[in-house]
FIMARMAR-86304 format. One record per residue (C-alpha): x, y, z; chain; residue in three letters. Coordinates in steps of 0.001 Angstrom, whole numbers, padded with zeros to 6 digits, m for minus. Example, Ala and Ser with C-alpha at 12.3 -4.5 7.8 and 13.67 -1.06 7.14 Angstrom:
<nodes>
+---------+---------+---------+-------+-----+
:       x :       y :       z : chain : res :
+---------+---------+---------+-------+-----+
:  012300 : m004500 :  007800 :     A : Ala :
:  013670 : m001060 :  007140 :     A : Ser :
+---------+---------+---------+-------+-----+
</nodes>
This chain:
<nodes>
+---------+---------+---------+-------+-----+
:       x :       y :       z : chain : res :
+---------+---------+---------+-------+-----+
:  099557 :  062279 :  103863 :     A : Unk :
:  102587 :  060472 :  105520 :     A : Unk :
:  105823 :  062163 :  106173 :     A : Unk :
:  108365 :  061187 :  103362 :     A : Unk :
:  110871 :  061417 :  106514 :     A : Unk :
:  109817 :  059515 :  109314 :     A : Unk :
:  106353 :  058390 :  107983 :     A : Unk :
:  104156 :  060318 :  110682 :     A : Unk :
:  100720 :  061266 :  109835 :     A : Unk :
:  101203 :  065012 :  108489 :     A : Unk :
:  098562 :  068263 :  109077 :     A : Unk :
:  096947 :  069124 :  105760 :     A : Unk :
:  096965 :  072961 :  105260 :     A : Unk :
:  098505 :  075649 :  102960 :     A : Unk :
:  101181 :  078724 :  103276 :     A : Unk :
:  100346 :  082675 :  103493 :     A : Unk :
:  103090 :  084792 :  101801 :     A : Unk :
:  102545 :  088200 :  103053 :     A : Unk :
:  103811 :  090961 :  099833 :     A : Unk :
:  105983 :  089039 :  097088 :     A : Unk :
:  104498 :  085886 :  095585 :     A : Unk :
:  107232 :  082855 :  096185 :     A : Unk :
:  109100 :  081099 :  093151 :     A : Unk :
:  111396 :  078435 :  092439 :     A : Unk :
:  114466 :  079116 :  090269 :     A : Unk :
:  117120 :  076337 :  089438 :     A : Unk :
:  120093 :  075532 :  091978 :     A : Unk :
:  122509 :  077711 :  090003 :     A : Unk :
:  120647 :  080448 :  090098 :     A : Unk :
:  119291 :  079917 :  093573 :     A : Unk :
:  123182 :  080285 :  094443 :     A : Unk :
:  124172 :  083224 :  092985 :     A : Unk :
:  125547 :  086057 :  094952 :     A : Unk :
:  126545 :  089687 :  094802 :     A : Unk :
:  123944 :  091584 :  092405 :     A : Unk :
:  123851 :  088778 :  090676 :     A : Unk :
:  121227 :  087566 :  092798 :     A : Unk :
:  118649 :  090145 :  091656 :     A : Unk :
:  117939 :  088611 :  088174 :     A : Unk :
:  117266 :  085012 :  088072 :     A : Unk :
:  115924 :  083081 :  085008 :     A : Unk :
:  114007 :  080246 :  085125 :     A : Unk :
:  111954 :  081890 :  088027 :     A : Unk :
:  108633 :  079486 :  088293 :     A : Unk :
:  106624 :  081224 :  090582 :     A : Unk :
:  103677 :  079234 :  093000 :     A : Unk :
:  100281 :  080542 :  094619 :     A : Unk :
:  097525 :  082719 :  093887 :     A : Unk :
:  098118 :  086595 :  094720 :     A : Unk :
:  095734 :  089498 :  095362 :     A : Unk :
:  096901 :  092630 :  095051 :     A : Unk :
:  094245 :  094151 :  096813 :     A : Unk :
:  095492 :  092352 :  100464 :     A : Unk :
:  099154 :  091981 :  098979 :     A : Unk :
:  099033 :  088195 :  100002 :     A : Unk :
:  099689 :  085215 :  098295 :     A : Unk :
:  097885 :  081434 :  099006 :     A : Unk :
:  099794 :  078138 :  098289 :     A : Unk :
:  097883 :  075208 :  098889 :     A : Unk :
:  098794 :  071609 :  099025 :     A : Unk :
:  101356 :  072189 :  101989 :     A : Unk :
:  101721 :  069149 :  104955 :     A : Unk :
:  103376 :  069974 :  107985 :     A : Unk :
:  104783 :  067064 :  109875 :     A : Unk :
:  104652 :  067809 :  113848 :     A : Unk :
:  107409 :  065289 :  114380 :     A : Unk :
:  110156 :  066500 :  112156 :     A : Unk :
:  109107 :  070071 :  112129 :     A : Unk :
:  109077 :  069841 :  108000 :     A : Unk :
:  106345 :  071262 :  105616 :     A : Unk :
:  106451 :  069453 :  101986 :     A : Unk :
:  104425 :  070643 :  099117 :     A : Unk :
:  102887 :  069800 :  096030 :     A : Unk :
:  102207 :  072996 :  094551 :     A : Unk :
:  100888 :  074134 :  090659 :     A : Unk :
:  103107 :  076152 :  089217 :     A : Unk :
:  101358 :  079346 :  088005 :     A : Unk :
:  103215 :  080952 :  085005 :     A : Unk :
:  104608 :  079731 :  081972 :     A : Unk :
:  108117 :  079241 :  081406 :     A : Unk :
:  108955 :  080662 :  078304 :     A : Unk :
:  111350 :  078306 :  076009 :     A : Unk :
+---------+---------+---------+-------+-----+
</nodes>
């Protein structure tokens, strides 16, 4: 894959979340603050977890050497509800 950024050949590989699986919530949520920030909706969360070595795997994510970036293109594993 080429960086989007300065069109470098980029290193295929993936990301290892140690504990809490990551997510992706929309910008207003993603700027709350206060307590606030402890309940987000629209939380899509990425990755596959096991419990049993409390890590989770996302693959699909290119670092680019040159501008020190990773981009992904990850699955999103849960539903949103509507």
């Amino acid at each position: 894959m080429r960086c989007p950024l300065c069109n470098s050949e980029m290193q295929e590989g993936g990301l290892v979340i140690d504990g809490v699986a990551p997510g992706w919530v929309p910008l207003e949520q993603f700027q709350k603050r206060g307590l606030h920030r402890l309940v987000h909706t629209g939380l899509r969360t990425i990755g596959k977890t096991s419990i049993l070595l409390r890590q989770t795997k996302v693959s699909n994510a290119f670092f680019c050497a040159r501008c020190n970036k990773i981009i992904g293109v990850f699955d999103v594993t849960n539903a949103l509800e509507v």
